[in-house]
TIDONU-618769 format. One record per residue (C-alpha): residue number from 1; x, y, z; residue in one letter. Coordinates in pm, 1 decimal. Example, Ala and Ser with C-alpha at 12.3 -4.5 7.8 and 13.67 -1.06 7.14 Angstrom:
REM residues 2
SITE; 1; 1230.0; -450.0; 780.0; A
SITE; 2; 1367.0; -106.0; 714.0; S
This chain:
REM residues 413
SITE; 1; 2864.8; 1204.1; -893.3; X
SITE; 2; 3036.3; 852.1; -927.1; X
SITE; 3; 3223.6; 711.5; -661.7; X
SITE; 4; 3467.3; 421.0; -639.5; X
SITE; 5; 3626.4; 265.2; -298.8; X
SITE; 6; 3866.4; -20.1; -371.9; X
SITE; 7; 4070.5; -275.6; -141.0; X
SITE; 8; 3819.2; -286.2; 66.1; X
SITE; 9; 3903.6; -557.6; 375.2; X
SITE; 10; 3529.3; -643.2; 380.6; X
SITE; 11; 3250.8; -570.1; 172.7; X
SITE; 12; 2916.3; -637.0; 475.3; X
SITE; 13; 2559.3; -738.4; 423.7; X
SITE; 14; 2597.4; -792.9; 20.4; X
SITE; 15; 2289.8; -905.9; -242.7; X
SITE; 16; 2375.3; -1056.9; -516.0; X
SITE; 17; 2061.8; -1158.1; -638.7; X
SITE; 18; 1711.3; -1077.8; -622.4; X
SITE; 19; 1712.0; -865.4; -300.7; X
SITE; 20; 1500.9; -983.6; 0.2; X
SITE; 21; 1206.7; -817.3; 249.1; X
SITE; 22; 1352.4; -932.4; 498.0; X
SITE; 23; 1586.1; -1203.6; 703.9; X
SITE; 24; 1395.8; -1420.6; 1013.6; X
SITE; 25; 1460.3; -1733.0; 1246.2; X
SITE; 26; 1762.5; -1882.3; 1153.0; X
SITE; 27; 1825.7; -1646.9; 858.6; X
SITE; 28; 1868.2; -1435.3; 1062.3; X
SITE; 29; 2267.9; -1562.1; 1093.0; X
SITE; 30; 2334.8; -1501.3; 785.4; X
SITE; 31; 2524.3; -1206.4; 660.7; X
SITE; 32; 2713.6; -1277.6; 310.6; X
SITE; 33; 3000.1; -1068.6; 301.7; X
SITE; 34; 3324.3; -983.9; 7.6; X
SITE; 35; 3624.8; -1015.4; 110.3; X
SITE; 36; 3904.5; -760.0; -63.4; X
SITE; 37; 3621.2; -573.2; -251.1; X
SITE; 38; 3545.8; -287.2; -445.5; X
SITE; 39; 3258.0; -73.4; -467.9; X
SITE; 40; 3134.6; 168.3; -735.9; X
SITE; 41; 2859.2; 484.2; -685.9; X
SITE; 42; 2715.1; 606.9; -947.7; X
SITE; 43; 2418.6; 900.7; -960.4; X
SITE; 44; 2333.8; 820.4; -591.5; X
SITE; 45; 2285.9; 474.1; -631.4; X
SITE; 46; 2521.4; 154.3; -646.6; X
SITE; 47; 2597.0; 68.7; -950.2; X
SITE; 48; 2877.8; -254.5; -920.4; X
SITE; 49; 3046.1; -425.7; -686.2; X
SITE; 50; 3287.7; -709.3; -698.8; X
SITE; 51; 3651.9; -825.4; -558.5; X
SITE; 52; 3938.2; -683.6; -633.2; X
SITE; 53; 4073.4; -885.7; -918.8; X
SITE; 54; 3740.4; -767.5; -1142.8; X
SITE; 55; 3747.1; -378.6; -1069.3; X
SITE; 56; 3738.7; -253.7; -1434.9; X
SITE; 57; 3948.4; 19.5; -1517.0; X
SITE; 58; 3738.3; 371.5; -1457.1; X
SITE; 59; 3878.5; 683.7; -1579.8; X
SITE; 60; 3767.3; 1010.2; -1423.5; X
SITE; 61; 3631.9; 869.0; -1084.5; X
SITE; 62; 3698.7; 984.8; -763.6; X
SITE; 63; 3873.1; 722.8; -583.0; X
SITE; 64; 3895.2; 619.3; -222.2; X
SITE; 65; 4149.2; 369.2; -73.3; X
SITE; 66; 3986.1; 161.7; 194.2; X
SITE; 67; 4255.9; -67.4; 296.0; X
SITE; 68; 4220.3; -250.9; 637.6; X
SITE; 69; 3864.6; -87.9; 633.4; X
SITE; 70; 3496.4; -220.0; 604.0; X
SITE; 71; 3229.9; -86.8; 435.5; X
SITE; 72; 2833.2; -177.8; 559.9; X
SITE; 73; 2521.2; -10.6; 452.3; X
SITE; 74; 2423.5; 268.6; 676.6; X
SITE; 75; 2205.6; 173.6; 983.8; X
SITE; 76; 1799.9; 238.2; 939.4; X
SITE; 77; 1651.2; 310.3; 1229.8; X
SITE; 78; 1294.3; 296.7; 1244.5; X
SITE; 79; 1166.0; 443.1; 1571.4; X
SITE; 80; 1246.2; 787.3; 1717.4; X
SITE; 81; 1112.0; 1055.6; 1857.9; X
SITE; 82; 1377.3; 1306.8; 1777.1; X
SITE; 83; 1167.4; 1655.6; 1738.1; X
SITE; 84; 1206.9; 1753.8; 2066.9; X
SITE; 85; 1234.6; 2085.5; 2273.3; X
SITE; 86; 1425.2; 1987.0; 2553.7; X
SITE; 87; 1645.0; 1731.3; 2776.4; X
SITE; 88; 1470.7; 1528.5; 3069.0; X
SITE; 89; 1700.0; 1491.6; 3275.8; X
SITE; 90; 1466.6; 1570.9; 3618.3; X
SITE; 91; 1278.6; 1284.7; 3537.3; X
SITE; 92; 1569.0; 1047.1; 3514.6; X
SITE; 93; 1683.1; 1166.1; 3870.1; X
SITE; 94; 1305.8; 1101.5; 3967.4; X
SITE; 95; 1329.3; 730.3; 3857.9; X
SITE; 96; 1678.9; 688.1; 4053.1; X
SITE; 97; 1466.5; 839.9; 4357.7; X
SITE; 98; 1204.0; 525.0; 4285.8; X
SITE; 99; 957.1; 676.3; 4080.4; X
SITE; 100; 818.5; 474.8; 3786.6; X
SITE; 101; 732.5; 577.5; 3442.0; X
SITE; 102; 405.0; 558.9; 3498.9; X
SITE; 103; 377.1; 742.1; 3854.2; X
SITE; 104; 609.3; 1021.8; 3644.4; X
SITE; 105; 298.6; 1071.5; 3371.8; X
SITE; 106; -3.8; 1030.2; 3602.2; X
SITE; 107; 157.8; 1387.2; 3795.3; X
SITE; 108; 217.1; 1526.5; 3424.2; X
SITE; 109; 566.7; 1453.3; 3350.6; X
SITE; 110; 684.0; 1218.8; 3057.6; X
SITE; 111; 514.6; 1291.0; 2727.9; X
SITE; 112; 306.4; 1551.1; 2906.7; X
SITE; 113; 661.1; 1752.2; 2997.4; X
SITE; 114; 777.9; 1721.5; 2645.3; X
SITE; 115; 437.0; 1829.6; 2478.7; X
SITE; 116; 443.5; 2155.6; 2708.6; X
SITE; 117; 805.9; 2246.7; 2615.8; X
SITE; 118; 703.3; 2141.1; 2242.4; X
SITE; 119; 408.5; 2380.7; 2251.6; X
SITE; 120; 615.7; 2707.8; 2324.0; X
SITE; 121; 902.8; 2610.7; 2146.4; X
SITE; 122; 864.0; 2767.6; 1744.7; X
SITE; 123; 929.9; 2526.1; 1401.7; X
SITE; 124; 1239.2; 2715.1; 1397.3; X
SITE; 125; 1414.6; 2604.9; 1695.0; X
SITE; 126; 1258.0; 2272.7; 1675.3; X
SITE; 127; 1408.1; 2240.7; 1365.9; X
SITE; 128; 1750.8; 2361.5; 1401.0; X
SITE; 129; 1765.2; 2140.6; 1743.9; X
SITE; 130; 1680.6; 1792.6; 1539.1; X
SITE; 131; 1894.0; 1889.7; 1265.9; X
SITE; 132; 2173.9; 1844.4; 1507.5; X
SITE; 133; 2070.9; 1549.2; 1638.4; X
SITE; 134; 2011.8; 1429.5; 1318.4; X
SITE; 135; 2378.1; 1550.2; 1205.9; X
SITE; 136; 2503.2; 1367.6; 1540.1; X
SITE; 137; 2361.9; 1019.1; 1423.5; X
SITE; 138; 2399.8; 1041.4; 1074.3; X
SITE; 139; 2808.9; 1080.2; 1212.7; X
SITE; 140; 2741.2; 712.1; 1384.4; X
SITE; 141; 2642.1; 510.1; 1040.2; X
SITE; 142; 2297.8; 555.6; 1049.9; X
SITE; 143; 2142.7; 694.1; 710.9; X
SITE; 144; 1797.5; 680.6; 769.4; X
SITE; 145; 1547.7; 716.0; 1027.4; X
SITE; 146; 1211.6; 721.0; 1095.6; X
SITE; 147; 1048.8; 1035.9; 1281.4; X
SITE; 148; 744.6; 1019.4; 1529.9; X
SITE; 149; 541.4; 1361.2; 1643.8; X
SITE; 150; 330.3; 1276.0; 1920.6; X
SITE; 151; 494.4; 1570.3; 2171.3; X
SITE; 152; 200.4; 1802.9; 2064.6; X
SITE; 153; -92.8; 1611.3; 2173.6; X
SITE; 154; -281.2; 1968.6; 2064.8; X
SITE; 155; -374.1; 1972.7; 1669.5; X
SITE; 156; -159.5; 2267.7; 1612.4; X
SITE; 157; 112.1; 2151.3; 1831.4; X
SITE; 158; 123.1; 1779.4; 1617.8; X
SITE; 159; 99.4; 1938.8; 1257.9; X
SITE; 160; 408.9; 2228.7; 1372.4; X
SITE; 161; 606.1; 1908.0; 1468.7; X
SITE; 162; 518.9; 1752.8; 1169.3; X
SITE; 163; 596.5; 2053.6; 953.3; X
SITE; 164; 933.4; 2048.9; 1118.9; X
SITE; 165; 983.3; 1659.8; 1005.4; X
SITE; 166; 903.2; 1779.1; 640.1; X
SITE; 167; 1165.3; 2029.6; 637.6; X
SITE; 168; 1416.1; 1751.3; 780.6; X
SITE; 169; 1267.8; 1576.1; 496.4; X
SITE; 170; 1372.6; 1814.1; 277.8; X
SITE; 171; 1702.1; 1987.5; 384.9; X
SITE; 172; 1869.8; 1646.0; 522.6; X
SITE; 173; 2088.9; 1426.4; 363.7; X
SITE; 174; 1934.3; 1129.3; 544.6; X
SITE; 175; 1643.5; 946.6; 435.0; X
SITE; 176; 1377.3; 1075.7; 628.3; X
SITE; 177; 977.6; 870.6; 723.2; X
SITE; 178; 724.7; 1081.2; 955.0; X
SITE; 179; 490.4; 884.5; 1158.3; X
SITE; 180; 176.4; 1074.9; 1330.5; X
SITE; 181; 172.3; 985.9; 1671.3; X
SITE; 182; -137.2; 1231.6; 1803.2; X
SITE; 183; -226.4; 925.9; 2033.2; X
SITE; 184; 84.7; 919.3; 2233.1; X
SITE; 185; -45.6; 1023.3; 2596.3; X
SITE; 186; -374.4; 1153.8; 2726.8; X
SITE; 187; -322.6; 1548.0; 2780.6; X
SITE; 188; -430.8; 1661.1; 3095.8; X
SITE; 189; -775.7; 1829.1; 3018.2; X
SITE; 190; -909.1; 1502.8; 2896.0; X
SITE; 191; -832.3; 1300.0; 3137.9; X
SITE; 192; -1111.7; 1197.4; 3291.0; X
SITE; 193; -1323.7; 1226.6; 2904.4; X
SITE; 194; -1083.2; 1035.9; 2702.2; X
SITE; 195; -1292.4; 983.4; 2432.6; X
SITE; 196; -1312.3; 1333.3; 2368.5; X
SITE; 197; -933.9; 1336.3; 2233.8; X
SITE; 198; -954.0; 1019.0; 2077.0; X
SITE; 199; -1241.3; 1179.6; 1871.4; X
SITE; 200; -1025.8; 1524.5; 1807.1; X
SITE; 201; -714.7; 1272.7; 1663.5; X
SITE; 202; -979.9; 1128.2; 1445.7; X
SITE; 203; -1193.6; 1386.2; 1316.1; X
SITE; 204; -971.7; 1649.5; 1324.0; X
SITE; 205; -616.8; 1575.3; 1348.3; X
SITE; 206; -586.8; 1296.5; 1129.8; X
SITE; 207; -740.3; 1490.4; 834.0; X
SITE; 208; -520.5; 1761.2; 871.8; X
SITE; 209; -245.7; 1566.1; 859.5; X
SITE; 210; -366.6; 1376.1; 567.3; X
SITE; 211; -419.7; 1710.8; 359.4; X
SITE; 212; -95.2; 1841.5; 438.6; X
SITE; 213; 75.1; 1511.3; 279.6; X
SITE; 214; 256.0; 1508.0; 591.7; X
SITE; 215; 296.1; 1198.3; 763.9; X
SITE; 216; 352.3; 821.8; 594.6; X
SITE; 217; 262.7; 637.9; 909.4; X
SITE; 218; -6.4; 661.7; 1177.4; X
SITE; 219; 129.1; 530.7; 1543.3; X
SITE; 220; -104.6; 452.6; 1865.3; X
SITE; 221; 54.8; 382.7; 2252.6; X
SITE; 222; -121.2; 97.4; 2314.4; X
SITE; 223; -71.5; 8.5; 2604.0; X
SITE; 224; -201.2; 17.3; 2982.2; X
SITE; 225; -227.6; 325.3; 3143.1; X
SITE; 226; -246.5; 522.4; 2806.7; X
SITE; 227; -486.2; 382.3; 2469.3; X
SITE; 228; -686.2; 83.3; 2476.3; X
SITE; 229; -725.5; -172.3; 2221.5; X
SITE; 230; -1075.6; -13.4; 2102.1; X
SITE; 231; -961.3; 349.2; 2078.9; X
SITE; 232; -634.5; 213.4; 1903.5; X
SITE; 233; -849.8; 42.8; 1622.5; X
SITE; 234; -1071.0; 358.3; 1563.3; X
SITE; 235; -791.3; 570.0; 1537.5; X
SITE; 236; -591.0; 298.4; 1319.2; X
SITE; 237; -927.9; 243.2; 1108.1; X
SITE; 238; -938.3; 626.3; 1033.0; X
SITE; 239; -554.1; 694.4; 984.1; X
SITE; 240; -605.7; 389.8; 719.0; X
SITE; 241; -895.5; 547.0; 505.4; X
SITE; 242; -646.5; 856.5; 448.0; X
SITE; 243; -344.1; 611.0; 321.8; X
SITE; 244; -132.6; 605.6; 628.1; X
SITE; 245; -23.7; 298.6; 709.7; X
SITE; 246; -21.0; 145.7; 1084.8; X
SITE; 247; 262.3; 98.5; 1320.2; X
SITE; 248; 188.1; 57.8; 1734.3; X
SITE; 249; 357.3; 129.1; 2048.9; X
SITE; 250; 279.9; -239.6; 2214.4; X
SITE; 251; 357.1; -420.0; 2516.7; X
SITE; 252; 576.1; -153.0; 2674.6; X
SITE; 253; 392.5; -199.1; 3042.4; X
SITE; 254; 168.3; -490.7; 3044.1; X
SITE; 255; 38.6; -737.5; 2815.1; X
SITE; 256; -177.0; -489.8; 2631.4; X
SITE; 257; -291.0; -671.9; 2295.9; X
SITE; 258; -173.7; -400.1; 2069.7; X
SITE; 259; 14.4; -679.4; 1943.4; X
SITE; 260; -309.9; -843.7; 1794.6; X
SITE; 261; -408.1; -504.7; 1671.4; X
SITE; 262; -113.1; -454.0; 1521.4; X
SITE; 263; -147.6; -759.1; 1314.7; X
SITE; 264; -548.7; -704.8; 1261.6; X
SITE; 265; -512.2; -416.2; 1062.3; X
SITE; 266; -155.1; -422.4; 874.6; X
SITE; 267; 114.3; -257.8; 1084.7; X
SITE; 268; 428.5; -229.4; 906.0; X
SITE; 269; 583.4; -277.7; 1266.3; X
SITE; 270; 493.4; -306.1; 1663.8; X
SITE; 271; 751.7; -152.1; 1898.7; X
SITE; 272; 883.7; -221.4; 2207.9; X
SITE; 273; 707.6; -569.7; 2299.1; X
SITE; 274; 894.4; -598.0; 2658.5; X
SITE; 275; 595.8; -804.4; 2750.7; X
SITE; 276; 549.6; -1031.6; 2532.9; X
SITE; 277; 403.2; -1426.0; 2568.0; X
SITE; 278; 361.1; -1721.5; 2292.5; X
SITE; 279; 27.3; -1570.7; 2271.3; X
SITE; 280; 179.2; -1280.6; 2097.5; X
SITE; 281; 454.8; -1477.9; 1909.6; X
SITE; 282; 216.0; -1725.6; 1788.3; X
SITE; 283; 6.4; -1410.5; 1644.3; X
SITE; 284; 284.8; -1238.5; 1450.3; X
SITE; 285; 377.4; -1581.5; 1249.8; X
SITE; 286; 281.9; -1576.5; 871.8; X
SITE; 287; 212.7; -1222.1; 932.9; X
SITE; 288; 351.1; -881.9; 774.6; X
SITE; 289; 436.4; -701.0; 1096.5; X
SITE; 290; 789.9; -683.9; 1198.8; X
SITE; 291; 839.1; -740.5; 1573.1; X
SITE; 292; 1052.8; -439.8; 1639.8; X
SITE; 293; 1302.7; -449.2; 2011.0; X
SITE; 294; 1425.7; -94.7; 2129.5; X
SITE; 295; 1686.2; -202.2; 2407.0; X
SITE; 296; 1736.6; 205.7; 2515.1; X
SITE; 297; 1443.4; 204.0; 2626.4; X
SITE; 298; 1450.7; -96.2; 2801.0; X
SITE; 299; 1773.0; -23.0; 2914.3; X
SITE; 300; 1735.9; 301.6; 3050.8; X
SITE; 301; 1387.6; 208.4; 3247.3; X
SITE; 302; 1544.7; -135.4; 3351.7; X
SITE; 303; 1223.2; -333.7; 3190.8; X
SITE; 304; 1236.7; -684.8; 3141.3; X
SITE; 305; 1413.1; -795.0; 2786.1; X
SITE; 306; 1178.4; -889.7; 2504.8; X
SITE; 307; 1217.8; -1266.8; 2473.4; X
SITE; 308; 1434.9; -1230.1; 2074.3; X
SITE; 309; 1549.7; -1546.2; 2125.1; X
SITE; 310; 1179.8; -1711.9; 2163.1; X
SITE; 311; 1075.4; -1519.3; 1866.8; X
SITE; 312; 1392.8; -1613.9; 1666.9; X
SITE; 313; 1377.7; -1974.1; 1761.1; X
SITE; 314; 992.8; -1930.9; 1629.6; X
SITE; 315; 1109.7; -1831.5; 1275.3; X
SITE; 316; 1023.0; -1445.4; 1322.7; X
SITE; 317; 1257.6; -1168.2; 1231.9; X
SITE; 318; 1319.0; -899.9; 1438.5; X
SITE; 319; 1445.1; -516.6; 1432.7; X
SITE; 320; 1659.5; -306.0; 1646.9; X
SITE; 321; 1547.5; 48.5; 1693.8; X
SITE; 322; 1702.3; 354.4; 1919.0; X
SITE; 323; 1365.5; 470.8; 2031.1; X
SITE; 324; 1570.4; 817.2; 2030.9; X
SITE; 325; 1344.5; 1031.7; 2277.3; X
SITE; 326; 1406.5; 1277.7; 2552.1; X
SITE; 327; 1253.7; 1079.9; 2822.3; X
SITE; 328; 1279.8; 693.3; 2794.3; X
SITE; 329; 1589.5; 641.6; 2575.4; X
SITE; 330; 1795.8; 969.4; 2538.1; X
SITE; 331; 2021.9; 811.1; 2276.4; X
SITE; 332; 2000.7; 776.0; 1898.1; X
SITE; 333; 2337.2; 596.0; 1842.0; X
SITE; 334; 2310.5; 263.1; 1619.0; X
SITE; 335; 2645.5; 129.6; 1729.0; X
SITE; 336; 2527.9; 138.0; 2042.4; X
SITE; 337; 2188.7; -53.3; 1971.8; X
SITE; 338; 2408.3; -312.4; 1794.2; X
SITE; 339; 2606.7; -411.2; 2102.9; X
SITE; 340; 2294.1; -392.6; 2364.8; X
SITE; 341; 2105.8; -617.8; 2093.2; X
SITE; 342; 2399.9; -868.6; 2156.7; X
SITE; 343; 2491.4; -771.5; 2514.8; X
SITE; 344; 2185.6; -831.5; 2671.4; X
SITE; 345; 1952.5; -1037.3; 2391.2; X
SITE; 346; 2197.6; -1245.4; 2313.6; X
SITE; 347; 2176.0; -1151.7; 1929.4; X
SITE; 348; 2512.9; -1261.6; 1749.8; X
SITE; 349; 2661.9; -997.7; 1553.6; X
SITE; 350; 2530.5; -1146.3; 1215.9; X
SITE; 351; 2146.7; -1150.4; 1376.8; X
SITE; 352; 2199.5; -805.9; 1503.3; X
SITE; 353; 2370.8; -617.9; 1180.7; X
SITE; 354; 1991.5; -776.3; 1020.2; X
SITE; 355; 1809.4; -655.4; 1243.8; X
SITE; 356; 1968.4; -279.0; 1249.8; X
SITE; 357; 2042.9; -267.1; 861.9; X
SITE; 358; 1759.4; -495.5; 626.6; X
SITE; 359; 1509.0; -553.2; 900.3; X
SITE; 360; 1484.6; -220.5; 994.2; X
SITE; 361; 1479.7; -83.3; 644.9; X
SITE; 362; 1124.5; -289.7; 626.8; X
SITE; 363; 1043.0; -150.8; 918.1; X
SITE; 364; 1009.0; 191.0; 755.2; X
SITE; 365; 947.3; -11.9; 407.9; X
SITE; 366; 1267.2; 131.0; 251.6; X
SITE; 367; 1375.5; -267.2; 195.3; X
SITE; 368; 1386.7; -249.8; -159.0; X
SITE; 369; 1575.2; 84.8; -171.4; X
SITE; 370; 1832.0; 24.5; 148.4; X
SITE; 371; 1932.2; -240.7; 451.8; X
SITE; 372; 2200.1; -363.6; 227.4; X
SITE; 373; 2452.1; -394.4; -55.2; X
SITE; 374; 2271.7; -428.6; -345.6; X
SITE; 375; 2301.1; -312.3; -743.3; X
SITE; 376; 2015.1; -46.1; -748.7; X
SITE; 377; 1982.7; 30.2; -384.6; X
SITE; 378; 2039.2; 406.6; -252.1; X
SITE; 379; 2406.6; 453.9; -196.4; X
SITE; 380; 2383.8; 475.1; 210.0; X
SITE; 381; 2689.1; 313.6; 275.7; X
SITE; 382; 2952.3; 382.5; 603.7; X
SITE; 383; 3316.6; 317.2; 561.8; X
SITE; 384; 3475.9; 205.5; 917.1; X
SITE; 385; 3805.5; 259.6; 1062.8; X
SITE; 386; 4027.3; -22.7; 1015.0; X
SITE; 387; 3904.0; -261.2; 1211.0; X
SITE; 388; 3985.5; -655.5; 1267.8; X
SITE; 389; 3637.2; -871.1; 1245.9; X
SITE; 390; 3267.4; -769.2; 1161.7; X
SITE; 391; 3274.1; -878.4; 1527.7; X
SITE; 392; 3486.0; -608.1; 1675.6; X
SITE; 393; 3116.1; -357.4; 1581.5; X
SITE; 394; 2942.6; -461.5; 1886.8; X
SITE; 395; 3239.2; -578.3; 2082.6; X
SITE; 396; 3429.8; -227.0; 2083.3; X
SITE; 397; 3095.3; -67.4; 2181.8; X
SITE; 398; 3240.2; 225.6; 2335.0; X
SITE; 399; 3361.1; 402.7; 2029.4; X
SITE; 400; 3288.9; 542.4; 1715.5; X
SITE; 401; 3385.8; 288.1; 1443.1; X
SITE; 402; 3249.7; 511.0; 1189.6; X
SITE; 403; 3543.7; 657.0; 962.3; X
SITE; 404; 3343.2; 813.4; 653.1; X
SITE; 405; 2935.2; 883.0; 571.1; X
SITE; 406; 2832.1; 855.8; 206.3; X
SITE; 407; 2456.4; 893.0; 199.4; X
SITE; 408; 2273.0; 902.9; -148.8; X
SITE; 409; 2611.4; 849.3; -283.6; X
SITE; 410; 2764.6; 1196.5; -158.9; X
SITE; 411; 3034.9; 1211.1; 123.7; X
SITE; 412; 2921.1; 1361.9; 436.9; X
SITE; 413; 3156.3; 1606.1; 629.6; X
């Protein structure tokens, strides 16, 4: 299928040249941009762009008129949780009441609620259920998204979620990573013998999962009250001799070092990083890891901000993710993300489009196929309503600003 969209007001988050991993510290502000722009799509990928005054004549091309309209590349987000049998809303009442997260888990709520529901719940109606929510994002700008298990916390329970994320995979227009997140919570039984499911993830989960093909990512919570920085290396070390490469849960509740760990052994990305101290910041310089911010979650627990600006001013780059989950950050909308990330960190819009578009993208190491506007890169592109500034995104954050989906360079309905 080719594809052309001409007049467009603004052409967002362009490459011209040799494309980049990724944009940190004071990078971070920039966002190069064509005004009065056309695009051109061409066997799912994109093929040319340039202003209006050197669109070549194409015969046979279905056309679309964007005037007074913006095109950006679709949204990545990197951390969700979005396989999931049911709403929460009992716990959120609970926290209004004064309950914490943690008190909410030690009785066997949180992850513990979701993996019971998850257990009697069939791949069937697991999958038509994230289908829809993935048909409900993809209808906000984002075009691809990252997909944690981790609500089975039982081998068969983790490889049917999994299962379902390879049918997503597969039936989805968006671009689709699994991440195996057996370590997730501490089921019930093995409470007081942790070890004993730290050993089952290793020995027996993980290897599963591995022969399957099934997951590109292994995951750990580390973090207090849940894995330590021990059992998170063992299971990391393991998930790593199968090809799966690390990402962490860090820094959620406490100062937990899963930031350090994260670093140790390779993570792609560590998530959440509430609590977070030059320590930390000083560890994830010169490194590989992208320092990834979820601000639902934060948000919706009312935890203390991750310090972006600290890590900014320190040359790092950063990501914005939904954390999309039932209990902690019930949410999966981009737009939204954008506006928090300058809302309440402070981001300005040209740091917080990076970190929700090319910074992301790495996140899920998709950088070199999406993030941004580049000759060669996936066609996962959103055209907007006509709006006035690049600004007006996270200003107008009530709304959908979203006029049109192309993913893979087909149209969405």
């Amino acid at each position: 299928m080719s594809l052309l969209i001409k007049n467009i007001k603004k052409l967002v988050q362009i490459e011209e040249h040799q494309p980049v991993k990724w944009r940190a510290g004071k990078d971070m502000q920039m966002l190069p941009c064509l005004d009065d722009a056309w695009l051109y799509i061409e066997n799912e990928k994109i093929a040319d762009f340039g202003s209006m005054d050197t669109m070549p004549q194409l015969s046979a091309v279905e056309t679309i008129d964007a005037k007074g309209k913006m095109v950006f590349p679709c949204f990545c987000d990197s951390h969700t949780h979005l396989v999931y049998a049911h709403s929460r809303e009992t716990e959120f009442v609970d926290k209004l009441r004064g309950l914490s997260y943690e008190e909410i888990a030690k009785r066997g709520g949180g992850i513990l609620n979701s993996a019971e529901a998850t257990s009697q719940t069939s791949e069937e109606e697991l999958f038509e259920m994230a289908m829809q929510r993935l048909n409900t994002i993809m209808r906000l700008g984002t075009g691809a998204v990252e997909i944690k298990s981790g609500y089975g916390l039982s081998t068969e329970s983790e490889l049917k979620m999994l299962r379902v994320i390879r049918r997503l995979k597969e039936e989805s227009s968006l671009t689709i990573k699994a991440n195996f997140l057996g370590a997730h919570g501490i089921p019930m039984k093995y409470r007081t013998h942790q070890e004993d499911y730290v050993n089952l993830i290793i020995n027996e989960m993980i290897p599963m999962v591995a022969a399957e093909g099934l997951a590109d990512f292994i995951d750990v919570f580390c973090d207090k009250g849940f894995f330590t920085t021990e059992e998170t290396e063992r299971i990391l070390t393991a998930g790593i001799k199968y090809g799966l490469r690390p990402k962490i849960h860090a820094n959620e509740m406490a100062v937990s070092g899963g930031v350090q760990v994260g670093v140790k052994y390779g993570a792609i990305s560590v998530d959440h990083l509430e609590q977070m101290g030059q320590v930390e910041i000083d560890c994830l310089k010169n490194s590989e890891t992208m320092p990834t911010i979820l601000p639902g979650c934060a948000f919706f627990l009312n935890l203390p901000l991750s310090p972006v600006r600290d890590m900014i001013n320190a040359g790092l780059p950063i990501a914005i993710a939904s954390d999309y989950n039932p209990g902690t950050s019930p949410s999966g909308n981009m737009q939204l993300m954008l506006s928090m990330a300058c809302v309440r960190y402070k981001l300005l819009p040209e740091e917080a489009i990076n970190a929700t578009t090319l910074n992301t993208a790495y996140a899920m190491d998709l950088h070199y196929e999406l993030g941004t506007i580049a000759k060669g890169k996936i066609a996962n592109i959103f055209i907007t309503k006509p709006i006035p500034s690049v600004d007006f995104m996270p200003y107008a954050f009530g709304e959908n600003k979203v006029e049109t989906v192309i993913l893979k360079g087909k149209l969405q309905a």
